[in-house]
C-alpha positions in Angstrom: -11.8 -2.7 -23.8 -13.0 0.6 -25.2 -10.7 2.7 -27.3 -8.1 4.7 -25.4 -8.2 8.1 -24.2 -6.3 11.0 -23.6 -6.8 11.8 -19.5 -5.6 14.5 -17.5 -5.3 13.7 -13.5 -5.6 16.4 -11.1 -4.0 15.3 -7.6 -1.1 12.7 -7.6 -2.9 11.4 -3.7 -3.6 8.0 -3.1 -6.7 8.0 -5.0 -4.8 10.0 -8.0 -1.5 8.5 -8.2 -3.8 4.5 -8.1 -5.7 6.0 -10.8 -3.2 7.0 -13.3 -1.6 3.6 -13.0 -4.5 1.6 -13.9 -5.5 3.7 -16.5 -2.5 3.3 -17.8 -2.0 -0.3 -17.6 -5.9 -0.3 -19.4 -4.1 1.6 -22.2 -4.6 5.4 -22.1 -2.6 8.0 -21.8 -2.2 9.9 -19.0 -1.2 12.9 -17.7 -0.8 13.5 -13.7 -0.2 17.0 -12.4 0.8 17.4 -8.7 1.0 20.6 -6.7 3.3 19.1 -3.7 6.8 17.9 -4.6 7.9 14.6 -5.8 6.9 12.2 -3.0 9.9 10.2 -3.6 12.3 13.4 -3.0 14.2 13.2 0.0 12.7 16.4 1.0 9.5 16.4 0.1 6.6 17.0 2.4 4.9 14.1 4.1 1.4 16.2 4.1 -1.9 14.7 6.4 0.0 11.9 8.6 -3.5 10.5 10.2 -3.1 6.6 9.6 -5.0 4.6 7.0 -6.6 2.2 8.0 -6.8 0.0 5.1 -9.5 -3.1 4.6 -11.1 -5.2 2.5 -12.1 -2.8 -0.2 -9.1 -0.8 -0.1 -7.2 -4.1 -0.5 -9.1 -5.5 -3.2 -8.2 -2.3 -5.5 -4.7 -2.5 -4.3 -4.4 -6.4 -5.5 -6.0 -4.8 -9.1 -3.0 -2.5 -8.7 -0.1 -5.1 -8.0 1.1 -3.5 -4.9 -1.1 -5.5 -2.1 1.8 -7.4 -0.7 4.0 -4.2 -0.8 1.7 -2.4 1.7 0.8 -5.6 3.8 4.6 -6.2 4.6 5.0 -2.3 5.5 1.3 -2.9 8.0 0.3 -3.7 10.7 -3.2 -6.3 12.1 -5.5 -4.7 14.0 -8.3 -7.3 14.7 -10.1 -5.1 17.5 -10.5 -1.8 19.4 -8.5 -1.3 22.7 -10.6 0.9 24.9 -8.3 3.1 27.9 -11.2 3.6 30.9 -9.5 4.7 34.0 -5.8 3.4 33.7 -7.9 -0.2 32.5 -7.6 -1.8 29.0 -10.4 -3.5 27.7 -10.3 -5.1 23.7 -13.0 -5.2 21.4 -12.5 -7.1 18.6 -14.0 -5.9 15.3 -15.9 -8.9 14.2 -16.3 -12.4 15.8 -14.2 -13.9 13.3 -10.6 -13.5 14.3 -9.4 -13.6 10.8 -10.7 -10.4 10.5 -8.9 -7.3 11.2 -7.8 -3.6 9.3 -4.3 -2.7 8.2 -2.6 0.5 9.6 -1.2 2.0 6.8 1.2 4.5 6.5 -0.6 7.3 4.3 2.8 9.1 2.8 4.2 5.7 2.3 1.3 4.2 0.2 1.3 7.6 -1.5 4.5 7.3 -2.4 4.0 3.4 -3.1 1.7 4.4 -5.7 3.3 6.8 -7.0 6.2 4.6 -7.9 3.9 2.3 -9.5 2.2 5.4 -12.1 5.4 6.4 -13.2 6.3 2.7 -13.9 3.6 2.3 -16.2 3.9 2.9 -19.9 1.6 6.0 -21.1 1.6 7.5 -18.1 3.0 11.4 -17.4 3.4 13.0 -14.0 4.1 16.4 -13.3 5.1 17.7 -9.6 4.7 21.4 -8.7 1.8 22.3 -11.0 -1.4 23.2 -8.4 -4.6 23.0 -10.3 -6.1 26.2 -10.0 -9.1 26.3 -12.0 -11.0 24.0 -15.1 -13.0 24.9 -18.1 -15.8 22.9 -19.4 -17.0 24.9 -22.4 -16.1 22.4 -24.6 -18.1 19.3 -23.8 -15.9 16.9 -25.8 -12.4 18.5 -24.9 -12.7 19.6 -21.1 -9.6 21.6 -19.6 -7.7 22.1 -16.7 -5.6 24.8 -15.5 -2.3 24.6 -13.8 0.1 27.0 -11.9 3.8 26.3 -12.1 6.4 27.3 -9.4 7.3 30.6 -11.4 3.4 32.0 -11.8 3.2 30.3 -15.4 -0.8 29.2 -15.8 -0.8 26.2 -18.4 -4.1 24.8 -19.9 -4.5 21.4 -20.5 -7.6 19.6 -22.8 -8.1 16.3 -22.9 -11.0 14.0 -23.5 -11.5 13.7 -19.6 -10.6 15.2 -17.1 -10.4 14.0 -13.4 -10.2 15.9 -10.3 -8.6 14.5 -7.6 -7.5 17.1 -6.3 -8.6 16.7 -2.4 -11.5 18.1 -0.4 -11.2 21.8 -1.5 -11.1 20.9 -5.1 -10.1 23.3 -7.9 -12.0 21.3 -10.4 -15.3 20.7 -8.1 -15.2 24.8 -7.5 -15.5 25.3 -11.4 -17.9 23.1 -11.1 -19.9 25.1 -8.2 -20.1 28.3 -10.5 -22.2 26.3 -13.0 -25.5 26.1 -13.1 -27.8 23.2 -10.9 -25.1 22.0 -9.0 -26.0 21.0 -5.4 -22.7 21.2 -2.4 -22.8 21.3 0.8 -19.9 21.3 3.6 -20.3 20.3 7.6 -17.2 21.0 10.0 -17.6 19.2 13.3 -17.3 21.0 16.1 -14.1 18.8 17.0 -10.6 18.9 15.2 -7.6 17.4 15.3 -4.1 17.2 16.0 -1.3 14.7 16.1 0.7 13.7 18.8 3.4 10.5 18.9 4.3 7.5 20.9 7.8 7.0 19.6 9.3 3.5 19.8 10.6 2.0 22.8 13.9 2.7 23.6 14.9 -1.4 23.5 12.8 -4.4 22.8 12.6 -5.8 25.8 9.3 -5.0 26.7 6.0 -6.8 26.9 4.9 -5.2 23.0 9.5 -5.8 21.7 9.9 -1.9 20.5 5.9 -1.2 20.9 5.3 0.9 23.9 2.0 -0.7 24.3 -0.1 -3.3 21.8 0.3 -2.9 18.5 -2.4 -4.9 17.2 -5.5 -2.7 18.4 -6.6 0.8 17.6 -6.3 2.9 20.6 -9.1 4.9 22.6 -9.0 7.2 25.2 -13.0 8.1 25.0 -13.8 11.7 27.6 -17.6 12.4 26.5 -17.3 15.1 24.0 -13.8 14.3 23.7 -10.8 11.3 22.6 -7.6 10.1 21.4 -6.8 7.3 19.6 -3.0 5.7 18.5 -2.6 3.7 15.4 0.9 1.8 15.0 3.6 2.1 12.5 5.6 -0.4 11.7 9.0 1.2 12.8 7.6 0.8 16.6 5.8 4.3 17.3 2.4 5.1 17.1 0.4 8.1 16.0 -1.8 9.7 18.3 -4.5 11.8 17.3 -6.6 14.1 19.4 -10.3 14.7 18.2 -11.4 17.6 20.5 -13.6 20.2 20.4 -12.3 23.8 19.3 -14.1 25.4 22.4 -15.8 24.4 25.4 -14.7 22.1 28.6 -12.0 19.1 27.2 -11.2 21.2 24.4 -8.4 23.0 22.3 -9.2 26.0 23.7 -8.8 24.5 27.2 -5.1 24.3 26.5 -4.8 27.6 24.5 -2.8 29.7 27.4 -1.3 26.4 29.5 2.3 26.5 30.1 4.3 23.0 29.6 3.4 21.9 33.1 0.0 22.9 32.8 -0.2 20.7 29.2 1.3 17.9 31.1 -0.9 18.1 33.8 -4.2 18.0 31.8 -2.6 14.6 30.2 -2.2 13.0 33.1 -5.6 14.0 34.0 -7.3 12.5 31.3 -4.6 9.8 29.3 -2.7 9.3 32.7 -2.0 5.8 31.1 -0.4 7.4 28.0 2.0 10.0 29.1 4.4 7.9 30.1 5.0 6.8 26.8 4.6 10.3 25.3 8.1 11.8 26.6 8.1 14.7 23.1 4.4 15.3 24.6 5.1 19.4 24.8 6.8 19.5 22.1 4.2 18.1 19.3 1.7 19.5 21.0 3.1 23.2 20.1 4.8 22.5 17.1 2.0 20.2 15.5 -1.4 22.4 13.8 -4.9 21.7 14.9 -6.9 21.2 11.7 -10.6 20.9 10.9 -12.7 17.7 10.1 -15.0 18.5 7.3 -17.9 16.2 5.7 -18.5 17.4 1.6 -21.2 16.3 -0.4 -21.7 17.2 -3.8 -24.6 16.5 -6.9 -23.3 15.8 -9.5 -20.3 14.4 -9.4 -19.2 15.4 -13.6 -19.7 18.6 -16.1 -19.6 17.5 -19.6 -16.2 14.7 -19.5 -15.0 16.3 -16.5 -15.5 14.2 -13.5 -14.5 14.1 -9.4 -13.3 11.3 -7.6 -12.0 10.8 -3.7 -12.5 14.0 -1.8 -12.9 15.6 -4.4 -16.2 14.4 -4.7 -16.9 13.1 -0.8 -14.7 14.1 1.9 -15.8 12.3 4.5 -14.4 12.4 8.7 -12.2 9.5 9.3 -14.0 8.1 12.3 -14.7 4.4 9.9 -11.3 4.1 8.4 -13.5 4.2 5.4 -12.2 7.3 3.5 -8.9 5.6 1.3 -11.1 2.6 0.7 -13.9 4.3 -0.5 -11.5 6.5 -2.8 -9.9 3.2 -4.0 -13.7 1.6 -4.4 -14.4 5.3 -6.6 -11.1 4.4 -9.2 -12.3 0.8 -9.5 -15.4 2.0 -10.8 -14.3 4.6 -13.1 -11.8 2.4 -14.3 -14.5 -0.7 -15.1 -17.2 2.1 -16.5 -14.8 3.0 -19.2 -13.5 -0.3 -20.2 -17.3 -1.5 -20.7 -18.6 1.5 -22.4 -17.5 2.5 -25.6 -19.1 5.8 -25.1 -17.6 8.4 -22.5 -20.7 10.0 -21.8 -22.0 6.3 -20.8 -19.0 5.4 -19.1 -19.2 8.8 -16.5 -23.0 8.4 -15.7 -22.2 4.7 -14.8 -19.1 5.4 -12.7 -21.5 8.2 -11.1 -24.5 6.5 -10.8 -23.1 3.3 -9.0 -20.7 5.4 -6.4 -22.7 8.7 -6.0 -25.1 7.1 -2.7 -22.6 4.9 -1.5 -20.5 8.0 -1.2 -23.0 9.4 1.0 -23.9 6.2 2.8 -20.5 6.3 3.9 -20.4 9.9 5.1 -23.4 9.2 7.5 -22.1 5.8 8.6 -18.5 8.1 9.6 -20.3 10.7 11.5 -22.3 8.1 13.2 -19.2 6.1 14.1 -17.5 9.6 15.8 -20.2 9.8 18.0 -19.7 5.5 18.6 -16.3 6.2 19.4 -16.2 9.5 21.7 -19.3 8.8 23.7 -20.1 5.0 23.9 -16.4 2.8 23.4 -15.9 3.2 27.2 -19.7 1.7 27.7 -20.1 -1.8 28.7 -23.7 -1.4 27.4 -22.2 -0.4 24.5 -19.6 -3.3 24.0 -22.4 -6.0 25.3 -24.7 -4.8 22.3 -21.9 -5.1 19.6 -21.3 -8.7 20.9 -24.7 -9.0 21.0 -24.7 -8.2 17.2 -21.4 -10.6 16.7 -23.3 -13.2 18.5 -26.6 -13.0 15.8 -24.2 -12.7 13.0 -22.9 -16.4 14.5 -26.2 -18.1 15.0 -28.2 -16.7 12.5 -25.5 -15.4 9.3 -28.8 -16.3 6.9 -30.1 -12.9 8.7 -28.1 -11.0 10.3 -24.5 -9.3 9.4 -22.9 -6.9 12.1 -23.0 -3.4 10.2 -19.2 -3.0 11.1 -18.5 -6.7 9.2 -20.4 -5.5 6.0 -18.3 -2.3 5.9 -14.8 -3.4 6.5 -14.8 -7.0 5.9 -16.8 -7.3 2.7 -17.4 -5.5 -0.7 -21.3 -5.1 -0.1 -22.0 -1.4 -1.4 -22.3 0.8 1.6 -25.5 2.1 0.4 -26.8 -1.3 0.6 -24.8 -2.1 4.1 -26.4 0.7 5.5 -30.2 -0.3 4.5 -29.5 -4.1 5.4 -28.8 -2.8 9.1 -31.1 -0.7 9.4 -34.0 -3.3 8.3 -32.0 -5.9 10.8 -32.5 -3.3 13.5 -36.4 -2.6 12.9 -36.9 -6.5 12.6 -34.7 -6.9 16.3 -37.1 -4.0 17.9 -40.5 -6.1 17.0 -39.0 -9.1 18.1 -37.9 -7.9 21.1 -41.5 -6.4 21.2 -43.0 -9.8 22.0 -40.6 -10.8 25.0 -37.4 -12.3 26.1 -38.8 -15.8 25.9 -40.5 -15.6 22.6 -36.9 -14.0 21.5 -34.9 -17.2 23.4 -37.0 -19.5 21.7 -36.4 -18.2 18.1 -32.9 -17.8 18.5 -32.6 -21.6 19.7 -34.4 -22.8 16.7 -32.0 -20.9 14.4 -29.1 -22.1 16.3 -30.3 -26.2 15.7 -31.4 -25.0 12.0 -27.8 -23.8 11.1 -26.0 -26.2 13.2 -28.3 -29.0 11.1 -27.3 -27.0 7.7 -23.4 -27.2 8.7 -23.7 -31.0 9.8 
């Protein structure tokens, strides 16, 4: 490996806290600061509670990590989509193989997971209650970071790098912004979202044991412009989370004024399938905050040996389950850039240069997937075409991969998983071009050619 450095870690997060520990274990020291409390206190705050839902990337860096059978005992399979269309329930699986399926992951317990595991590791340091508030990169060779302590107390910390992973509105990435050449942008949707809960069954003698309804699906209620969907937890309840607009028909503001009944009403309007098993509906809907959904994009990604990572760098919408596995794909490769360069300077511009357009292949393929989910998952159309695509994948695996596959169930750079459907989709279009039986009789000979090639 290269020699060892000195690192400071802003943001003990998933992508954070996995960070530290495998720096550590690759022999540097580190030092992890932490605004929130100590996740394993008692009463410490949970923060976001939307689901992970963790695949093959994110449990690849997790294996690196030592703690993939920890989370896969505490998750739950989801090989497919269930779609709700007028009190029906139609499944989707995710790919054609029916090995294949996500993980729904509790976020504060894998944050607290790998937590445990960075203060286990020799040479690392964490610090809770110290908010990064601002960064200094005068230096080139000894970057800083600032930190606020519960009593006002600002402390300044050099190192010879510095991370920020310090969440979508970064501390680190706005000192960054006030440099010079340094491109950002932000995108809210017009949706946000808030959480709601199917809590477990009161006995297990139910179709689903303590599951209200199946737990191994991801849950949509698609209205148009408007959705929910439920992910499972492994204690029996799900969590339910609205992606509405802010304003307009379906929307937050619809409800803004409604009394209880009113709320309930509108439910059974539009999730009449679900209320039944939502009997604290009223009371999360008041007590629980609508938040935004933000997309950041950011060029470059390091000032001098100060460099972003996660959100930090690409806050993307959640829409592909894609945004802890991408962070976890982002501290594999800073974590392999420094132990094959012996220069820092080299290590960051690899670590940047090999995540920086998957990062925003990603934050395309997540928007895309919103608009998949809200306006086409109740489509028959829609579902036909994706078997369609499952079916191609089948017959001819040589050419074709189902975009979904290459995201979730494969480590093929999203960058490149984007261009490989796209060309797969401009080669279907001529084909299709020349007619259904020119199309029939192609596919049949790549049927007998792969059948011959298995035989």
């Amino acid at each position: 490996m290269s020699q060892p450095h000195d690192i400071v870690i802003a943001g003990a997060g998933l992508a954070g806290a996995m960070l530290a520990a495998e720096l550590g274990r690759a022999g540097h020291r580190v030092r992890l600061f932490e605004r929130r409390l100590d996740p394993r206190r008692a009463d410490a705050e949970s923060g976001r509670s939307i689901n992970l839902a963790i695949s093959v990337r994110g449990l690849h860096a997790l294996r690196a990590a030592g703690v993939e059978e920890t989370v896969l005992a505490e998750a739950i399979r989801m090989p497919g989509r269930m779609v709700h269309v007028e009190g029906r329930e139609i499944f989707s699986a995710y790919s054609r193989d029916p090995e294949r399926a996500i993980n729904s992951v509790s976020r504060s317990g894998l944050n607290r997971l790998l937590v445990e595991a960075a203060a286990a590791t020799p040479g690392v340091e964490i610090v809770f209650e110290a908010r990064c508030v601002d960064a200094d990169f005068t230096d080139h060779e000894r970057p800083a970071a600032v930190f606020e302590h519960p009593d006002g107390r600002r402390e300044r910390v050099e190192a010879d790098l510095v991370v920020g992973t310090d969440g979508a509105f970064s501390a680190i990435r706005a000192a960054m912004q006030r440099t010079g050449r340094f491109d950002f942008s932000q995108e809210y949707l017009a949706a946000g979202y808030k959480e709601l809960t199917i809590p477990p069954a009161d006995d297990d003698r139910g179709p689903h044991g303590r599951f209200r309804v199946d737990p191994n699906a991801l849950h949509v209620w698609p209205h148009g412009g408007s959705m929910m969907i439920a992910l499972p937890n492994i204690d029996g309840s799900f969590t339910c989370t609205l992606f509405w607009p802010f304003e307009g028909e379906h929307s937050f503001a619809t409800l803004e004024d409604a009394d209880d009944a009113g709320i309930v009403r509108f439910f059974e309007r539009h999730y009449g399938d679900a209320v039944p098993h939502m009997p604290t509906l009223v009371e999360d809907w008041r007590r629980n905050p609508t938040s935004p959904l933000v997309t950041i994009r950011c060029r470059p990604w390091h000032r001098g040996r100060a460099v972003l990572l996660g959100d930090a760098a690409h806050a993307i919408v959640p829409f592909y389950g894609q945004g802890a596995n991408a962070s976890f794909e982002d501290v594999e490769g800073l974590v392999t850039a420094l132990a094959s360069h012996d220069d820092l300077d080299d290590a960051i511009e690899a670590y940047e240069e090999d995540r920086i357009d998957n990062a925003d292949a990603i934050a395309d393929l997540a928007l895309d997937q919103f608009v998949d989910m809200r306006d086409r998952s109740g489509s028959r159309t829609q579902r036909l075409a994706k078997k369609g695509s499952q079916f191609l994948g089948a017959v001819v695996p040589f050419w074709w991969t189902p975009l979904y596959d290459m995201v979730s169930f494969t480590r093929i750079p999203y960058a490149k998983a984007l261009a490989k459907s796209r060309r797969q989709a401009a080669v279907l279009r001529r084909i299709a071009a020349l007619g259904v039986p020119v199309v029939v009789i192609l596919l049949t000979l790549a049927f007998i050619a792969t059948a011959s090639s298995e035989s």
